[in-house]
C-alpha positions, 0 to 999 in steps of 0.5 A, spaced: 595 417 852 590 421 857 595 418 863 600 422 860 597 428 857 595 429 865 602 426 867 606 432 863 601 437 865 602 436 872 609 436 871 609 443 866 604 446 872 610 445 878 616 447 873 611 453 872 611 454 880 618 453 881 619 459 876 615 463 879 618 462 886 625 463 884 628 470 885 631 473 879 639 474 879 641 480 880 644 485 875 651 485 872 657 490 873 656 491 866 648 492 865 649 497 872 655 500 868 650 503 864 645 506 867 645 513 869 649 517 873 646 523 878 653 528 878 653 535 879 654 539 874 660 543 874 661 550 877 662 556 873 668 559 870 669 566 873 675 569 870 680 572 876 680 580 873 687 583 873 690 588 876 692 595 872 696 601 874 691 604 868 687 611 871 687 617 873 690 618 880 691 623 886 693 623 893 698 626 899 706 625 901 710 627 907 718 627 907 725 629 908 730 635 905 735 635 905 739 641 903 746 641 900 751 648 902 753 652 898 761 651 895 766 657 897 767 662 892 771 668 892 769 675 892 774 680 888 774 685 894 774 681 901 777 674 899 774 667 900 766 667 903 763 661 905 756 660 905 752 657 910 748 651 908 740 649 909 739 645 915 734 638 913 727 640 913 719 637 913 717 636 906 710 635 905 705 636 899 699 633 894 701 629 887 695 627 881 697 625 875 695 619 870 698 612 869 697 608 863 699 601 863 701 598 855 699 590 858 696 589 863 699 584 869 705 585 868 709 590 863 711 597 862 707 603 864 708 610 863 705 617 865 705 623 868 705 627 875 705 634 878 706 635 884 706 642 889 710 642 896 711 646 902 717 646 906 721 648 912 727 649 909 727 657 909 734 660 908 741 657 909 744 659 915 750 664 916 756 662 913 764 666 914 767 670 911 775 670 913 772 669 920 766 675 920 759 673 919 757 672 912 749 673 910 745 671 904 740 675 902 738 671 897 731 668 897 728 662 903 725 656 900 719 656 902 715 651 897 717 648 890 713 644 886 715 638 880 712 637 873 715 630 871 714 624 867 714 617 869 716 611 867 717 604 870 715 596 870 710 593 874 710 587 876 703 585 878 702 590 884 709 592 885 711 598 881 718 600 880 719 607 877 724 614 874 721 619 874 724 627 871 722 633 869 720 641 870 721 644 877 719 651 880 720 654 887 719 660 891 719 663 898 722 670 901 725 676 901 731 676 906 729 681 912 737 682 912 736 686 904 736 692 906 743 692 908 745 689 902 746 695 895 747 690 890 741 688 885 737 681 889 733 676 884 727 674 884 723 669 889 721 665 884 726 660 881 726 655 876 730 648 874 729 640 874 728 634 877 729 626 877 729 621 881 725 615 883 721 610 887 717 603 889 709 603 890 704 598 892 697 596 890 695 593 896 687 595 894 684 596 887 684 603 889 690 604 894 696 605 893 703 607 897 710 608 895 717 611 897 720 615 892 727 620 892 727 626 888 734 630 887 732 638 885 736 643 882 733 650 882 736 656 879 737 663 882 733 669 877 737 675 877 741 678 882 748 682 881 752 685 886 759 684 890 759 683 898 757 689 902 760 690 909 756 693 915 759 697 920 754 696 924 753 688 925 761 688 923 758 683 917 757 682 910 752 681 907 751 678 899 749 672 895 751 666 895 750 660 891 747 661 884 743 654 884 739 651 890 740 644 890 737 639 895 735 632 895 728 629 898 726 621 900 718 621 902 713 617 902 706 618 899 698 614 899 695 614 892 687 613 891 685 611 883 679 614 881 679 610 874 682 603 873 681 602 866 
């Protein structure tokens, strides 16, 4: 009995050994599967702000008239007068005004601008009576301003616009008057406008466009048939009571407010 008691001990004691000796297994897929991971946290969510024609804005333009003749008419003494026309001139000036956007991105957007301008149109040239020179003694166009409303649909930074309303010009008297016995009108004349135009914001500030305007000025005043002069062998009057002409110009806005 003492034999096999020490026999099974020895034997237990190598099965020990053996135990201790043998690596141990690795892991399984699943008991890695479950161990914890070390992945960066995501970045975080800036939202992109979008872009607005909302704000109060002022900038500068510069451009082309055009000036449309004046159409034959007859005077009840001399016959049929023909007046000069207005050659194209340089049109330059400043705007300001206010956009309100109704959605930002893309939507409808309406406001309002004024403008002021200085031109080179000053007066039409000489036109004909029958085959004798006809003078007008009507006032030159020097400057005109606009004060109009606008309304347009942008798409993100791309505008597209009319635009309408109240227009006012002025400039001088003819140095040819004085020949003339009639009753001159004023300088200052009134009328309207309307147009329309492109724009785009290439920054959140900046902002340029191209725009055409038709404008039609009335002639204040002023009475009286043609007068013919002896000394110049000409006749001297008023020609077209409206002045009409037309502008394409292009212009650079900055916003002072975008929201």
């Amino acid at each position: 009995m003492t034999q096999l008691t020490r026999a099974l001990g020895t034997a237990g004691a190598l099965a020990l050994a053996a135990a201790l000796v043998t690596p141990l297994p690795a892991a399984s897929p699943a008991a890695a599967a479950d161990l914890p991971r070390r992945v960066a946290p995501p970045p975080a969510f800036t939202p992109v702000p979008v872009f607005t024609w909302t704000g109060f804005y002022a900038g500068v333009n510069a451009g082309a008239g055009f000036g449309g003749g004046g159409g034959s008419f007859t005077d009840a003494t001399y016959g049929t007068v023909t007046p000069g026309r207005r050659d194209a001139a340089f049109v330059g000036g400043g705007q300001i005004g206010y956009n309100y956007q109704l959605t930002p991105g893309s939507g409808f957007v309406i406001g309002a601008e004024a403008d002021i301008q200085g031109t080179t149109f000053g007066r039409p040239g000489s036109g004909l009576v029958g085959t004798a020179t006809f003078h007008d003694v009507g006032p030159s166009l020097d400057w005109f301003g606009t004060v109009r409303g606008r309304l347009g649909y942008a798409f993100d930074r791309f505008l597209v616009y009319g635009t309408g309303g109240f227009a006012y010009g002025g400039g001088s008297t003819a140095s040819t008057a004085s020949a003339y016995t009639g009753t001159l009108p004023g300088t200052f004349r009134t009328g309207w406008t309307a147009g329309g135009g492109v724009e785009y914001a290439f920054t959140e500030r900046l902002s340029a466009r191209i725009e055409a305007l038709y404008v039609s000025l009335d002639r204040n005043g002023g009475s009286g048939g043609l007068v013919y002069d002896t000394a110049t062998s000409a006749y001297y009057g008023l020609g077209k009571a409206k002045t009409d002409f037309g502008v394409v110009r292009a212009g650079l806005n900055y916003r002072f407010s975008t929201d």
